[in-house]
C-alpha positions as CSV (number, residue, x, y, z in Angstrom):
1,X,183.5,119.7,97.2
2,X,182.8,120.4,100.7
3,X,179.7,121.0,102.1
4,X,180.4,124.0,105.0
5,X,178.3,123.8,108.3
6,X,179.2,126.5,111.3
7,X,177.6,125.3,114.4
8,X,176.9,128.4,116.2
9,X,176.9,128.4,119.7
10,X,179.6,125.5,120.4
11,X,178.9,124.8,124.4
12,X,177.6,120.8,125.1
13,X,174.7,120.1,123.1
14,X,176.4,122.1,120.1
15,X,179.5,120.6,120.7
16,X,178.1,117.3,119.8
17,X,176.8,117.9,116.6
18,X,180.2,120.1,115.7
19,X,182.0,116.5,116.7
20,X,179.8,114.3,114.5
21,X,179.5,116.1,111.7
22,X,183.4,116.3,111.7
23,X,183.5,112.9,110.7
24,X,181.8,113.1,107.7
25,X,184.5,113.0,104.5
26,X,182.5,115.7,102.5
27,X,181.5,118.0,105.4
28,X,183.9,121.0,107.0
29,X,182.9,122.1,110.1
30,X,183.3,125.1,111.5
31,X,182.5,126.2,115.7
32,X,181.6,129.6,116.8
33,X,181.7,129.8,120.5
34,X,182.0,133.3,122.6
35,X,184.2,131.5,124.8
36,X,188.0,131.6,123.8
37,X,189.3,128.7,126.6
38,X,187.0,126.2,124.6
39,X,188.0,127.6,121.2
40,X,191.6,127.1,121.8
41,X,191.6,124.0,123.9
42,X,189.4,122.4,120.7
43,X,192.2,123.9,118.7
44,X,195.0,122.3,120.0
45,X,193.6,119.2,121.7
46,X,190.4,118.3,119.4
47,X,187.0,118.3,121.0
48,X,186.1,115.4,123.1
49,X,183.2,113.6,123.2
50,X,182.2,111.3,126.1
51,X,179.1,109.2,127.7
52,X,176.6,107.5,125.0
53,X,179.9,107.8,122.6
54,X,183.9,108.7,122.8
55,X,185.5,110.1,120.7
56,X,187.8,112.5,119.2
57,X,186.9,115.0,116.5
58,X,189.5,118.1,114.6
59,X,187.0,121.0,113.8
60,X,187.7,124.6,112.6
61,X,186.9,126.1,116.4
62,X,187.1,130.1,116.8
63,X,185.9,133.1,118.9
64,X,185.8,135.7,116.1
65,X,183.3,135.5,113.4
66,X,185.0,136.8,110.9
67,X,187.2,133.7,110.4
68,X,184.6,131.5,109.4
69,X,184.0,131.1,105.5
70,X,180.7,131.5,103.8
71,X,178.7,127.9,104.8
72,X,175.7,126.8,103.2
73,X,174.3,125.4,106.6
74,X,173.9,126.9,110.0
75,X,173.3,124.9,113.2
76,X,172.2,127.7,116.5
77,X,172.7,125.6,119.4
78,X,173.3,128.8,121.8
79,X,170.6,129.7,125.0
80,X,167.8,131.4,123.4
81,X,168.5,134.5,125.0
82,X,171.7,134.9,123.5
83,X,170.4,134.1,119.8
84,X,170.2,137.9,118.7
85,X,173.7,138.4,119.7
86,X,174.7,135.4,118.2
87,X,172.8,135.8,114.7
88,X,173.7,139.8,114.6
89,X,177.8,138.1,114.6
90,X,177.3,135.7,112.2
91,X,174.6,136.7,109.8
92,X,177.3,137.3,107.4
93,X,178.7,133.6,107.7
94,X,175.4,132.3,105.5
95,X,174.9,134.8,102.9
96,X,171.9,135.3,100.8
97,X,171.4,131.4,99.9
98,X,172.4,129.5,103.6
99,X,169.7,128.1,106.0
100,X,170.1,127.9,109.2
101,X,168.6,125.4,111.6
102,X,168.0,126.0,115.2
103,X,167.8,123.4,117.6
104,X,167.4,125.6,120.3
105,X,164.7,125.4,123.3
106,X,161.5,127.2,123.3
107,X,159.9,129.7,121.0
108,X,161.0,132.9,119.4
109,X,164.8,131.6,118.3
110,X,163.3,130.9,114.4
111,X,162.1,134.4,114.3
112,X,165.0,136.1,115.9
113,X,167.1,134.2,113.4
114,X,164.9,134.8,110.4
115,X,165.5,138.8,110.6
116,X,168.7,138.4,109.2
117,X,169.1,135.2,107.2
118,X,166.7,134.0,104.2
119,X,166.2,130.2,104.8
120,X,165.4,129.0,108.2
121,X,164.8,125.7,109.7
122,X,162.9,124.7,112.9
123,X,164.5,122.0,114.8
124,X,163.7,120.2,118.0
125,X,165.7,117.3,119.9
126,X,165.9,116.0,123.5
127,X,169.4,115.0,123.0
128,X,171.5,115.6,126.4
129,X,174.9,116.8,126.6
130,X,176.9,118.6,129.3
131,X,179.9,120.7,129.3
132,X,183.0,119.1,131.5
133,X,185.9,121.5,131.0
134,X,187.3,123.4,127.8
135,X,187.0,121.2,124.4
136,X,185.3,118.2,126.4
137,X,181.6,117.4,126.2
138,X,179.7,114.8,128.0
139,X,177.4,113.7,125.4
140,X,174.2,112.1,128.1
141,X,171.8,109.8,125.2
142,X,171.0,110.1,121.6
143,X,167.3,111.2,120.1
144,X,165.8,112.4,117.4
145,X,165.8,115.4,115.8
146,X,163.3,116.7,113.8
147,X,163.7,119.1,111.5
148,X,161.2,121.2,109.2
149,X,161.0,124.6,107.2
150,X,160.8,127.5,109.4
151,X,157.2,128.2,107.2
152,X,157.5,132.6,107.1
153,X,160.6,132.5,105.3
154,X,159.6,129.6,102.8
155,X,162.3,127.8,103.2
156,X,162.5,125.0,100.5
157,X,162.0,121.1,101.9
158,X,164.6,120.0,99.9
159,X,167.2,122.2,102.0
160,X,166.3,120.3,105.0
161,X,166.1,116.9,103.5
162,X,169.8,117.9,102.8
163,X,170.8,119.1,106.0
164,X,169.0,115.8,107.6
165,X,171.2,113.5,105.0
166,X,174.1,115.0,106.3
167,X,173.6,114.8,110.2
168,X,171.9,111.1,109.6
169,X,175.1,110.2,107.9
170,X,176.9,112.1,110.9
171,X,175.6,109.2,113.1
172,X,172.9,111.1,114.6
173,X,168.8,110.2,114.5
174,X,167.2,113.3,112.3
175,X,163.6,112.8,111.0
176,X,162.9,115.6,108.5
177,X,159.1,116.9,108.4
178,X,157.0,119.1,106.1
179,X,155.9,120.8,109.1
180,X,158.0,120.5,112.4
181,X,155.8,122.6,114.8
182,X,154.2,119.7,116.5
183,X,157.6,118.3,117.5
184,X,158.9,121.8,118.4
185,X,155.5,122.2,120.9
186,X,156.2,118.5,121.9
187,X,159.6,119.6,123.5
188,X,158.4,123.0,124.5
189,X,155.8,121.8,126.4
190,X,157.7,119.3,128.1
191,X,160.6,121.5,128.9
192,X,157.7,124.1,130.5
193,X,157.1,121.9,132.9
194,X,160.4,120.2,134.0
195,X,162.8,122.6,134.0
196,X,161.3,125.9,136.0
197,X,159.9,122.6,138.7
198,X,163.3,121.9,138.5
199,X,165.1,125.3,138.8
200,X,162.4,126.1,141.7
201,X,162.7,123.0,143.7
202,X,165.9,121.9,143.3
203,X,165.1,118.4,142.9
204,X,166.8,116.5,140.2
205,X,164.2,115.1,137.6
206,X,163.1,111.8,139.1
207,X,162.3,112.8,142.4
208,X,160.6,115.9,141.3
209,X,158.4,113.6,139.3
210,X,158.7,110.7,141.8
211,X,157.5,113.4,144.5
212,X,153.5,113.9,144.8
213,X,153.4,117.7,145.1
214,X,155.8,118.5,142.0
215,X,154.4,115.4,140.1
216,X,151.0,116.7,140.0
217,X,152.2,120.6,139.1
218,X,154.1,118.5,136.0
219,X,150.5,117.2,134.9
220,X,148.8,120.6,135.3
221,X,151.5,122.9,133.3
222,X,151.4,120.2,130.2
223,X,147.9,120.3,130.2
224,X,148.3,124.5,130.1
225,X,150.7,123.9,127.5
226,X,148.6,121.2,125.2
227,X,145.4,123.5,125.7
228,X,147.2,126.0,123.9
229,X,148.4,124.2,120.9
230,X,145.3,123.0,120.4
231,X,144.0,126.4,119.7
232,X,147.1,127.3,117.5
233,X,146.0,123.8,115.7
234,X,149.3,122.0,116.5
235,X,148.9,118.5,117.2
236,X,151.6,117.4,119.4
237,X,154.3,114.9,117.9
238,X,155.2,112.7,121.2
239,X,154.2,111.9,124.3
240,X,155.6,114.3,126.6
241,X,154.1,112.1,129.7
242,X,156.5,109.7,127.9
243,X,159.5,111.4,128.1
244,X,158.7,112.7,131.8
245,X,158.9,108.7,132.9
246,X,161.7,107.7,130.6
247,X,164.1,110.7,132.2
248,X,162.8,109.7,135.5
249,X,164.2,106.3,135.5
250,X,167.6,107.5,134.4
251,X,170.1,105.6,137.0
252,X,171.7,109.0,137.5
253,X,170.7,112.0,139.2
254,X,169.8,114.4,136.4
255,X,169.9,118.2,137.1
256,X,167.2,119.8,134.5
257,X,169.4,123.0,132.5
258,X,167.5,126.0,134.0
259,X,168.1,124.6,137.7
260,X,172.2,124.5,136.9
261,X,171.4,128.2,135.2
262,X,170.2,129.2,138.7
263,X,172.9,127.5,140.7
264,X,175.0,129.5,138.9
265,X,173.0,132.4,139.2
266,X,172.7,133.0,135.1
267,X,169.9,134.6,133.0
268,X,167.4,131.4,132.3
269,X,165.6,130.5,129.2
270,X,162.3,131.3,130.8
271,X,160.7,133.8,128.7
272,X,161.3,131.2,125.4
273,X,159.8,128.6,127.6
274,X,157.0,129.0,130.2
275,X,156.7,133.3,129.1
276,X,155.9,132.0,125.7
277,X,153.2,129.4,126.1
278,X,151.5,132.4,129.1
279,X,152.3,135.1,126.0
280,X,150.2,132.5,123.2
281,X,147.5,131.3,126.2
282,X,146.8,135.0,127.0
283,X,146.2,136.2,123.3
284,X,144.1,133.1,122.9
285,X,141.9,133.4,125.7
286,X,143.1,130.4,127.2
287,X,143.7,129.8,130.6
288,X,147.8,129.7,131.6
289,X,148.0,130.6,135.3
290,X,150.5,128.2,136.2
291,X,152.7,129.2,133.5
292,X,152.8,132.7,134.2
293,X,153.1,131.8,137.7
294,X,155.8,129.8,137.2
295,X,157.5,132.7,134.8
296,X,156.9,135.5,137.6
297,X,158.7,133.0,140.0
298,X,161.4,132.5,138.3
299,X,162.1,136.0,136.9
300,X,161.8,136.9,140.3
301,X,164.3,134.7,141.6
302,X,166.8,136.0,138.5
303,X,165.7,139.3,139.6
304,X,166.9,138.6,143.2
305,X,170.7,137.9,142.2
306,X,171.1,141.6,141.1
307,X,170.5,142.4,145.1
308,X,167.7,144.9,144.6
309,X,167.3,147.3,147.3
């Protein structure tokens, strides 16, 4: 029998996973997206995967909830600030026995998520995507993924050593983990630094970090961010410097997510990102200025698209 998986939040990086999971024999996969255009165009055509893989996959795609069966997994691939929304609709979809796994950005999204559902998984990847029209995904590089129990809500390992059999035998690179908060803090920490640089600059990743000015504010926000999970007792799984140089030498010109949020003048991830690490630093007693700083700037700039008088 089937093993059901809804992949909520079915934009580019969710998109991929919906695609590769679809061509797994014992796996039915089912897309919730708010967006009808890449519903139906999923629908009819399939959804299209290109870049680091092409292909073509068929998967159950819809814009109302209440179409999706019970499934025993979850995937939340949606912008953190839209989680509540998103698990208020489709709480219902996992019952009293689903997990659900988010592989969202930032911190917060696991809690959120955990208000209305029983099992919950933390996940963290630096797999790119991008969205090229409706039902056709640019998939950028694989990663990994690491995966762990979201630890309030006692989640059992053996639900994500499941979930991690399925998506390894999807084709994608998951490493499951008793505890997957170093690996979450590994991503957070990098994304705190590259994407509000990003979003305020303008520069695409390798010439913010090529550039002397940005480069050094990248090395003084990680720092910020590593101080603090120290004193939470997280030790980090990476090396975000690492991952700074690797994007860097990309051959293309890669535009971090928030600064295409504020090209498009929509709500950012900030508060789950920078806000969060200020929010821990604070309550620690550890200094954060630059994150906060970097927070006010950017909810300032978001606050300057509504025109205020």
């Amino acid at each position: 029998m089937a093993v059901k998986i809804c992949i909520v939040g079915c934009g580019a990086l969710g998109s991929v996973f919906a695609a590769h999971l679809a061509r797994v024999d014992d796996v039915e996969v089912h897309a919730y997206d708010i967006s009808e255009a890449h519903t139906r165009a999923i629908t009819e055509r399939g959804l299209q995967i290109r870049g680091a893989v092409e292909f073509t996959a068929r998967v159950h795609a819809t814009s109302h909830p209440r179409d999706i069966p019970p499934c025993e997994f979850g995937i939340f691939a949606t912008k953190s600030l839209h989680t509540r929304a998103a698990i208020e609709q489709t709480a219902h979809i996992f019952g009293s026995s689903g997990a659900v796994c988010s592989v969202q950005n930032g911190l917060g999204n696991e809690e959120i998520i955990a208000e209305h559902v029983k099992h919950v998984i933390r996940g963290a990847t630096t797999m790119a995507a991008h969205f090229i029209g409706p039902g056709h995904v640019g998939f950028e590089f694989y990663s990994d993924l690491w995966i762990g129990p979201f630890e309030p809500t006692g989640t059992p390992y053996a639900c994500v050593e499941q979930l991690a059999e399925l998506l390894n035998r999807a084709g994608l690179r998951v490493v499951a983990l008793q505890d997957a908060r170093g690996a979450q803090w590994t991503k957070l920490i990098f994304n705190a630094a590259v994407n509000p640089v990003g979003a305020l600059t303008q520069l695409h990743h390798g010439a913010a970090t090529r550039f002397p000015f940005t480069g050094s504010l990248y090395e003084a926000l990680l720092r910020e961010g590593e101080s603090v999970a120290e004193a939470l007792g997280v030790p980090l799984y990476g090396d975000t410097r690492q991952m700074i140089a690797e994007g860097a030498r990309a051959t293309e010109k890669r535009n971090v997510s928030m600064l295409l949020d504020v090209l498009a003048k929509r709500p950012t991830e900030i508060d789950f990102l920078n806000g969060a690490i200020a929010d821990w630093g604070e309550k620690l007693g550890i200094p954060v200025p630059l994150n906060r700083a970097v927070w006010q700037l950017v909810k300032g700039l978001e606050h300057s698209w509504t025109d205020p008088s």
